[in-house]
Structure formats: structure tokens, C-alpha cells
C-alpha positions in Angstrom: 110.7 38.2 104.5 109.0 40.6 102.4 110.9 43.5 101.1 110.0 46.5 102.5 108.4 49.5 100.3 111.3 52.9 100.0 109.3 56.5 100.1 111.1 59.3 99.3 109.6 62.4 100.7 110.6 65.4 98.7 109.6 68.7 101.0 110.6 68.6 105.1 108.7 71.6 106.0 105.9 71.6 108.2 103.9 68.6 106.4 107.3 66.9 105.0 108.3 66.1 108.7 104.7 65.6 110.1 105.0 62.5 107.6 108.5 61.5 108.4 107.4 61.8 112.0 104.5 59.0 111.3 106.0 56.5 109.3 108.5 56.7 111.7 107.0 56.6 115.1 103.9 54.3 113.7 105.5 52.5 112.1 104.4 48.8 113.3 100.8 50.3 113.2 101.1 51.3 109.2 102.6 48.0 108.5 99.7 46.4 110.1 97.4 48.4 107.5 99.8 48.2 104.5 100.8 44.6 104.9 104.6 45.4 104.8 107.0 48.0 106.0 106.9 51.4 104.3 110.7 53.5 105.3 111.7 56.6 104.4 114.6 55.9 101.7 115.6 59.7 101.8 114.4 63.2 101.6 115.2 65.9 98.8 115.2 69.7 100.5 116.0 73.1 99.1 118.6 74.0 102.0 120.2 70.8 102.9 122.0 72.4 106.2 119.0 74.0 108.1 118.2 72.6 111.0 115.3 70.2 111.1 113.1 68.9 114.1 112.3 64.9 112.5 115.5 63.4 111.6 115.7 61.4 108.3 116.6 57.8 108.8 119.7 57.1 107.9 121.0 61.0 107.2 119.5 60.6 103.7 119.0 63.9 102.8 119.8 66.1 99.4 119.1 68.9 97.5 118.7 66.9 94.2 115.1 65.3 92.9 117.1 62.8 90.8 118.4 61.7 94.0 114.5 60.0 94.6 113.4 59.8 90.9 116.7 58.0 89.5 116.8 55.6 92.9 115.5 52.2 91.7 114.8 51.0 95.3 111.7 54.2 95.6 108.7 53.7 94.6 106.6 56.0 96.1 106.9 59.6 96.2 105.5 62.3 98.7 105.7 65.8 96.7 105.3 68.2 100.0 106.3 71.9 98.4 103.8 74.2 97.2 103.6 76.6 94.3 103.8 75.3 91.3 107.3 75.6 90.1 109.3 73.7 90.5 106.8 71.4 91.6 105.2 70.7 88.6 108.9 70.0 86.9 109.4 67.8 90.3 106.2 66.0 89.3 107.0 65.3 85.8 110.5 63.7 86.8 109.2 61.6 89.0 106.4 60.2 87.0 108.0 59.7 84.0 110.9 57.6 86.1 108.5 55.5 87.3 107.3 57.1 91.0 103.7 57.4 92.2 102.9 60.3 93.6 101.4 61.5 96.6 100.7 65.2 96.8 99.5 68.0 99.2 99.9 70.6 96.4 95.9 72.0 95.7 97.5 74.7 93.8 99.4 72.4 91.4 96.5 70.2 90.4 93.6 73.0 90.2 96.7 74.5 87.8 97.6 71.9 86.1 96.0 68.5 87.3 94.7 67.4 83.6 98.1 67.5 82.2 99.6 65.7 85.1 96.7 63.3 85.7 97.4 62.4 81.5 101.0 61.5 82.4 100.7 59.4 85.1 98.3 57.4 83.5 100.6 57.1 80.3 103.5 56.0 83.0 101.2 53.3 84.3 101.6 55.4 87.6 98.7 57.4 90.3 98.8 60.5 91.8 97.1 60.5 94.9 96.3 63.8 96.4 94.0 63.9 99.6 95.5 66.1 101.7 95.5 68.6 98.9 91.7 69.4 100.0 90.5 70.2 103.3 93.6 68.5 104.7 93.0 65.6 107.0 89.1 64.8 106.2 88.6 62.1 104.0 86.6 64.0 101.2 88.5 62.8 98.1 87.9 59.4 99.1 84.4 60.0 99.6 83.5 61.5 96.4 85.8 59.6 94.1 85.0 56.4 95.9 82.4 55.8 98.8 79.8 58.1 96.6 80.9 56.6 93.3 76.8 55.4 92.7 75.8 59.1 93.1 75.4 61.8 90.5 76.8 64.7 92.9 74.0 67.5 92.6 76.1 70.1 94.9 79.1 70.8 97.2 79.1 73.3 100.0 81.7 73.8 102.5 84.0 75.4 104.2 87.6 75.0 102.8 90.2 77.2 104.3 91.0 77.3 108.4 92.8 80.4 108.3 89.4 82.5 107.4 87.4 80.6 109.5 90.2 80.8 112.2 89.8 84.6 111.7 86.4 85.2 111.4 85.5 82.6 114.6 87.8 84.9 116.9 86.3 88.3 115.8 83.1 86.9 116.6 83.8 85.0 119.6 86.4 87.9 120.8 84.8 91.2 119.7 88.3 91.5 117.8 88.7 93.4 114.8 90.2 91.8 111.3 93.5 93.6 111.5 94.4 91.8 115.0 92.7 88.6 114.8 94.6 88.1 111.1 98.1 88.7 113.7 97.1 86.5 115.7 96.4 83.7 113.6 100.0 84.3 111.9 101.5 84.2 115.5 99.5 80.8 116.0 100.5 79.0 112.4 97.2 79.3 111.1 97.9 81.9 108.4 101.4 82.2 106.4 103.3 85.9 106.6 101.7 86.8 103.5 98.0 85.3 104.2 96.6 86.6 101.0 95.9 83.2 99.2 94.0 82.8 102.3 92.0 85.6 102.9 91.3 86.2 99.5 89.1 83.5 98.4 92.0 82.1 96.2 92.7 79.2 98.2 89.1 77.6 99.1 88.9 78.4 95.1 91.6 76.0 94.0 90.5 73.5 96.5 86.4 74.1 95.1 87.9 73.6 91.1 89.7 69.7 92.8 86.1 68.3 94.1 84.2 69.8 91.1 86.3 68.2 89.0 86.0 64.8 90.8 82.4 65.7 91.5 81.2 66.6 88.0 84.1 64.7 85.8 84.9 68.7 84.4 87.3 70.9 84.1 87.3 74.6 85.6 89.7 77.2 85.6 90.1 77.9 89.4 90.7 81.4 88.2 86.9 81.7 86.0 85.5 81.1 89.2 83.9 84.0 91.1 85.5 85.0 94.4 85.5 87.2 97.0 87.4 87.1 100.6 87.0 87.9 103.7 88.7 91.3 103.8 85.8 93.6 103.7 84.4 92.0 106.3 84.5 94.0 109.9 83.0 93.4 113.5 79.6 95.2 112.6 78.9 92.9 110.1 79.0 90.0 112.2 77.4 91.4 115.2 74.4 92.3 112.6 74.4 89.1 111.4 74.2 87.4 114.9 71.3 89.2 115.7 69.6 87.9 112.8 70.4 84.7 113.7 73.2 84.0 111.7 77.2 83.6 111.3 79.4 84.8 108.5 81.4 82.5 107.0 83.6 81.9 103.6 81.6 79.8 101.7 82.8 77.6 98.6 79.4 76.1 96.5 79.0 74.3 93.7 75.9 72.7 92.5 75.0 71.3 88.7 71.5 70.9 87.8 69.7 70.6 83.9 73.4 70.3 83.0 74.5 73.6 83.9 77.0 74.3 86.7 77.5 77.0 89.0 80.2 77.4 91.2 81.4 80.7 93.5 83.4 81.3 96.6 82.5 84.5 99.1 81.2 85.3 102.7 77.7 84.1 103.2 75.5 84.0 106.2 74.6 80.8 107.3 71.9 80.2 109.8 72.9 79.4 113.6 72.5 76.1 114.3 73.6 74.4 111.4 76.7 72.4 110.5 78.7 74.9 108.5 77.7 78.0 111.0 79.1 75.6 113.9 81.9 74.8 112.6 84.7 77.0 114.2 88.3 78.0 114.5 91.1 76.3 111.3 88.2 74.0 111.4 86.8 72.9 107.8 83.4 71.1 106.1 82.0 69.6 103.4 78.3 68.8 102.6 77.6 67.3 100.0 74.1 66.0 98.3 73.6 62.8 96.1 71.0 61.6 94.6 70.7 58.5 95.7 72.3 59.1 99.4 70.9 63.1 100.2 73.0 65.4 102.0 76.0 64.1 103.7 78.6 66.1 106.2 81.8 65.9 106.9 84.1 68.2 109.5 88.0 68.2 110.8 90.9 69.5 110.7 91.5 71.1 107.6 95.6 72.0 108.1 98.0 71.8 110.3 101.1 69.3 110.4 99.7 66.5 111.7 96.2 66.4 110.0 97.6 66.7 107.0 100.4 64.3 107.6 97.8 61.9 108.4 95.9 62.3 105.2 99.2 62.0 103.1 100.6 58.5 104.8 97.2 56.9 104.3 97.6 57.8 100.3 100.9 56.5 100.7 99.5 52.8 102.5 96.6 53.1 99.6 99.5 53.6 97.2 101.4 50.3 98.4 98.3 48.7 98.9 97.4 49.0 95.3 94.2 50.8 96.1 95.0 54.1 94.9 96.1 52.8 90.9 92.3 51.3 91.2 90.7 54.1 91.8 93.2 56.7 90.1 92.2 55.1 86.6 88.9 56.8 86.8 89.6 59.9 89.3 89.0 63.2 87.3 89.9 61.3 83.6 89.9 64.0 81.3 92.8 64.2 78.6 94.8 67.1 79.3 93.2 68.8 76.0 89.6 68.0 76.9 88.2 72.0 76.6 87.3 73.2 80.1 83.8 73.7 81.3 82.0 77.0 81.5 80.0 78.2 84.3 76.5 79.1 83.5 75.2 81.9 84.5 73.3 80.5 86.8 71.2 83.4 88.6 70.5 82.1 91.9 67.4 82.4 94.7 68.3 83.3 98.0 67.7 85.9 100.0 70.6 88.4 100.8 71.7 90.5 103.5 72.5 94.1 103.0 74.0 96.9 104.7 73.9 100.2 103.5 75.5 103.6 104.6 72.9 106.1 104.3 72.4 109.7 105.7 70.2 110.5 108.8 67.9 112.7 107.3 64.2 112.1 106.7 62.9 109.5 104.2 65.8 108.1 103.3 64.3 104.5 104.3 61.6 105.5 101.8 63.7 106.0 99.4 65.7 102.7 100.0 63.1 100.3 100.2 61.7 102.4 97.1 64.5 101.2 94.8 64.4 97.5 95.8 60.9 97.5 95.1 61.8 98.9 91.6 64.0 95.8 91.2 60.9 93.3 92.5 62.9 93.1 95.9 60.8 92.4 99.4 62.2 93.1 102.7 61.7 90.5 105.3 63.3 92.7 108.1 65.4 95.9 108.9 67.8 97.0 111.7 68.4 100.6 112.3 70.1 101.4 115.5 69.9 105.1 117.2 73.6 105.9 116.2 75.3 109.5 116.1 75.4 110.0 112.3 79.2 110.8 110.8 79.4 113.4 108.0 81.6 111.2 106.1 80.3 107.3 106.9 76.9 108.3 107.8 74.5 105.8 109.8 74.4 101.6 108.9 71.3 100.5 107.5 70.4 96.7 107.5 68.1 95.0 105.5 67.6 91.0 105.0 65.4 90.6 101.8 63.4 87.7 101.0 64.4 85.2 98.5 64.8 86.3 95.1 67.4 86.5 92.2 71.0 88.0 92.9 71.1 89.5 89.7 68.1 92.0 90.5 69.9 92.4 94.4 73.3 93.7 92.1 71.8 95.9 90.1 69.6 97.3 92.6 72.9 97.8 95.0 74.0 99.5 92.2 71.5 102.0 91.7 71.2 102.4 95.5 75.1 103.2 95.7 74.6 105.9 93.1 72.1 108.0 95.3 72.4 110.8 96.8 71.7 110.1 100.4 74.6 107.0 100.2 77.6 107.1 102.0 80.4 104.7 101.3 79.7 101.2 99.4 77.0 98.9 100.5 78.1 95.3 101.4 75.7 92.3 100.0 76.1 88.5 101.6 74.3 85.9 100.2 71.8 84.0 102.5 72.3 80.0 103.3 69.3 79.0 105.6 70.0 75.2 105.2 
């Protein structure tokens, strides 16, 4: 009878016990896809007497990593705590005794992934780490493997469910940020401080992952431009709807004459399409390659159980022997290879403004006067007959045609110095495709 393969899972929060939960209740199913039995050997937590919903097997449970790394009979680990220390420290132990690795932790690899990506492969060992992006689609899988004959030419998607989560129900519910953001703390979709979340921060990390498997570079996550969602209020996406669009959070990334471009921040995308239907924690991916064109994906992108999913089929890849295949070549850079720069890539779409401007005569004039100064042409306005407040004064909403962003900034910028401005303008970027 063949031996069966020992996991330790080191983490039982919400993912750590979504996985102890499969590979215990499916047991008979993963062993059909693995070809032998995969057990939980033990679990490492920090507080060894809090109560847990998913038993360990056996009681196996400790506070100590050497307790999995040191154990002869593991050979697979599942790294389930975020943050980077001491997960990176927890990484290193168990690689250099020996362990793959299985990882939800985007934060640790877009911080440190070159370095630990060098010392696996110097340990003979993988890290595989699909749940760490858009949790349980398969997107790693599909750009490091299933799109392998593909020179990527861009990424676009939709990367973290909490914003999403937040900006469907103001939208859908007429809600405003403030109690739409409780309500998706009350539901589990965003943490008690959600502002990785709403920041940008997270769908940035996750963005610097697939670029690097995408493009075979490096980025800082923090060199790359962000902005979140927290500006964002009601009017803005009733404005947008009745242009036909939806506000989004929007992570891109596209490479072309060898220059690369990457950005995270709200954009409108046009009603209809994939990444303006996708809704709720839901996330997506489109991708174009050269050879294949533009490809979607859309699921789950956290939650216990999606995530749980995506981390016990790196774990059946992992006994399987698939994932050392394909980690030889996932994202090889030496952990000294310099790290790409973004160009300053000035792109052409068309952008959606609102400005708060004083209801007096020609003020409109005077507007559309300064974008013209900055070669800007205005497809369509929206003015509504509102009471005008002293101090916010009356929304003004303009959707240019296409043209560069760097002439829409600096004509923002010399629109918010005028005189008949109240308060800062907002400016989304356009995506009609």
C-alpha cells in the first residue's frame, strides 16, 4: 500500500480550516486526483487553546514551525498567515528543511517573491501560490501554464471582492460608502481595518504577481500607481450609469515596444461588458495573447472555501509532481535581478470628469475653454437644475473623447485653480472594451 503524503498546514484561520475542512471531508475524491492519500500530519497556530470550528486529525496542533519543518514524515507545507513577518521567516524554515510550499500570502511574494522563489529553487523545492491571486480562479495556472505559447500583451481585471462588494451595493442599493463598507465588515467581505482593501493596495500586490508571471519582471508593488475607492460617492455612480457605464477598481497592465505600464484606480467600464458585470466579492481577469486574443476569466475571488479550493489543488499539483515542473520556470528571476521600471506610458482613453463649479453665467464657457487649451474635445455634458451650495457649488459632468491623460491632469489642474471652482474635480479613466 502506498504511503500516504503528510501536509502540515501552518495558519487555522479562515482559509487554514477551509483546507483542513477538504482534505478532510474529500478526502476519497483528492486521492482519486492525487493518486494517493494526502492527511493532515498537524497544524502550527499562534494561540494553541482558542477554540476552532475544523478539528485537526489526530489533536496535532502547536504553536512551534519546527514542529512541521523538523518533522521528517511532511512534505508539504500550506503557509496560511498573512503579513509578511513572520511569514517570510516561516517560509525560509521550511524551505531550507526540505518542505514545499503552498501559499495564499499575495503580500509576501509581491514583497519578497524573488528572494523566496531563489531559495526554493536552491532547496530543489516549489512554492506554489494560486490562491494568492484572485483566490479560487485558476489564473496562475493559466498564465504560467495554459498560455505558456503566448507573449502576454496586457492584463485587466478586477482583483479585490471587498471593493467590488462595496461599490456593487452602492449602486444596486442607493447606499452610501460609509454604510455599504459596514456592511461588508458585518458580512466577512472586508477585515475591521479594510484599508488594504479599499485603498488600491491589495489589487496592487496581486497586479505586481501576474505581471511578473506575465512579463518575466520584476515590479515594486509599491512603484505602481494607485488609487482606491474612497473618493468615490453615490453621485458618481449614478452619473456614470447614465452614461452607460459602471465604476469599478480597475488593475491593468499592458507591455507593448518593450515598455510596460501598469496602474490600479476606479475606471468606468461600459455596461454590458464582462468586467462591468461582474458584481458583489466577485473577481476577473482578461487577459490578451498574441496568439490566443483576449481571454476571460470570473469567480470567487475570497472567501474560505474558494480559496481553500485553490490551495488543496496546489497541494494535489504539489504531490503530483506538477507544480516542481512548472515552478522551475514560474517568475525565474534571481533574487538580485534589478527591478523593472514603468514607462511613462501616456495613455489614450477618454476620461470622465466631474467638476464643482459655481452657478453663475459662463462658467461652462470657461470650462470647456480650458480643455480646449489642453487639445481636449467633449463628447457629452450633464448638468442637472440643482440648488447651488455656497460652499460645494453645482456638479458639472463631462466625458471627453479619447486623448492623452497627461493633457486631462494638467488641464484638471489648471481648472481646479479657477476661480469659479469649488472643491476638487474627480477624473476616471474610460474602459469602453
Amino acid at each position: 500500500m502506498t504511503e500516504p503524503v503528510r501536509v502540515g498546514v501552518v495558519g487555522m484561520g479562515t482559509v487554514g480550516s477551509g483546507v483542513v475542512r477538504l482534505l478532510v471531508e474529500s478526502a476519497d475524491h483528492i486521492e482519486r486526483h492525487a493518486g494517493r492519500r494526502i492527511v493532515v500530519e498537524r497544524a502550527v497556530v499562534k494561540d494553541v487553546a482558542k477554540a476552532r470550528s475544523v478539528p485537526v486529525p489526530g489533536g496535532k496542533i502547536s504553536s512551534d514551525i519546527r514542529d512541521i519543518s523538523r518533522d521528517p514524515s511532511i512534505s508539504v507545507a500550506a503557509l496560511l498567515v498573512g503579513g509578511l513577518e513572520p511569514a517570510r521567516s516561516m517560509m525560509i524554515e521550511l524551505l531550507e528543511n526540505g518542505k514545499d510550499v503552498v501559499t495564499a500570502n499575495k503580500a509576501l511574494l509581491a514583497e519578497h517573491g524573488p528572494e523566496l522563489f531563489e531559495l526554493a529553487r536552491k532547496h530543489g523545492r516549489s512554492i506554489a501560490f494560486e490562491a494568492a491571486v484572485a483566490g479560487g480562479i485558476p489564473i496562475v495556472a493559466a498564465i504560467g501554464e495554459c498560455l505558456a505559447a503566448n507573449r502576454i500583451e496586457s492584463i485587466r481585471g478586477i482583483l479585490n471582492g471587498t471593493s467590488n462588494f462595496i461599490l456593487t451595493r452602492m449602486e444596486e442599493d442607493g447606499a452610501n460608502y460609509a454604510d455599504v463598507l459596514k456592511l461588508a465588515q458585518q458580512k466577512g467581505f472586508a477585515e475591521a481595518d479594510p484599508s488594504m482593501d479599499v485603498d488600491g493596495t491589495d489589487a496592487t500586490q496581486k497586479l505586481a504577481i501576474l505581471a511578473h508571471l506575465a512579463f518575466g519582471v520584476w515590479v515594486p508593488w509599491a512603484e505602481i500607481p494607485r488609487t482606491g475607492i474612497e473618493g468615490l460617492d453615490l453621485d458618481l455612480l449614478n452619473y456614470a450609469g447614465e452614461l452607460g457605464y459602471r465604476i469599478r477598481l480597475v488593475a491593468v497592465a499592458s507591455r507593448s515596444d518593450g515598455k510596460l505600464a501598469m496602474r490600479v484606480a476606479p475606471a468606468l467600464v461600459k455596461i454590458g461588458t464582462p468586467l462591468a458585470e461582474t458584481r458583489g466579492a466577485y473577481n476577473a481577469v482578461s487577459i490578451v495573447g498574441d496568439a490566443v486574443g483576449r481571454m476571460f476569466f470570473h469567480g470567487l475571488g475570497a472567501g474560505q472555501m474558494p480559496t481553500a479550493s485553490a490551495v488543496v489543488a496546489d497541494i494535489i499539483d504539489t504531490v503530483v509532481g506538477r507544480a516542481a515542473i512548472t515552478f522551475r520556470t514560474t517568475g525565474l528571476l534571481a533574487a538580485d535581478s534589478p527591478a523593472a521600471k514603468l514607462a511613462d506610458v501616456d495613455s489614450h482613453e477618454r476620461h470622465f470628469l466631474r467638476i464643482n463649479v459655481s452657478d453663475r453665467p459662463g462658467v461652462l464657457a470657461k470650462i470647456t475653454g480650458l480643455l480646449g487649451d489642453h487639445g481636449i474635445s467633449i463628447a457629452s455634458v450633464i448638468q442637472h437644475a440643482e440648488t447651488a451650495s455656497a460652499d460645494a457649488g453645482v456638479p458639472l459632468v463631462i466625458m471627453t473623447h479619447a486623448c492623452a491623460s497627461s493633457a486631462v491632469q494638467k488641464a484638471v489642474a489648471a481648472i481646479d485653480k479657477s476661480d469659479v471652482i469649488r472643491g476638487k474635480s474627480v477624473c476616471l479613466g474610460v474602459l469602453d472594451e
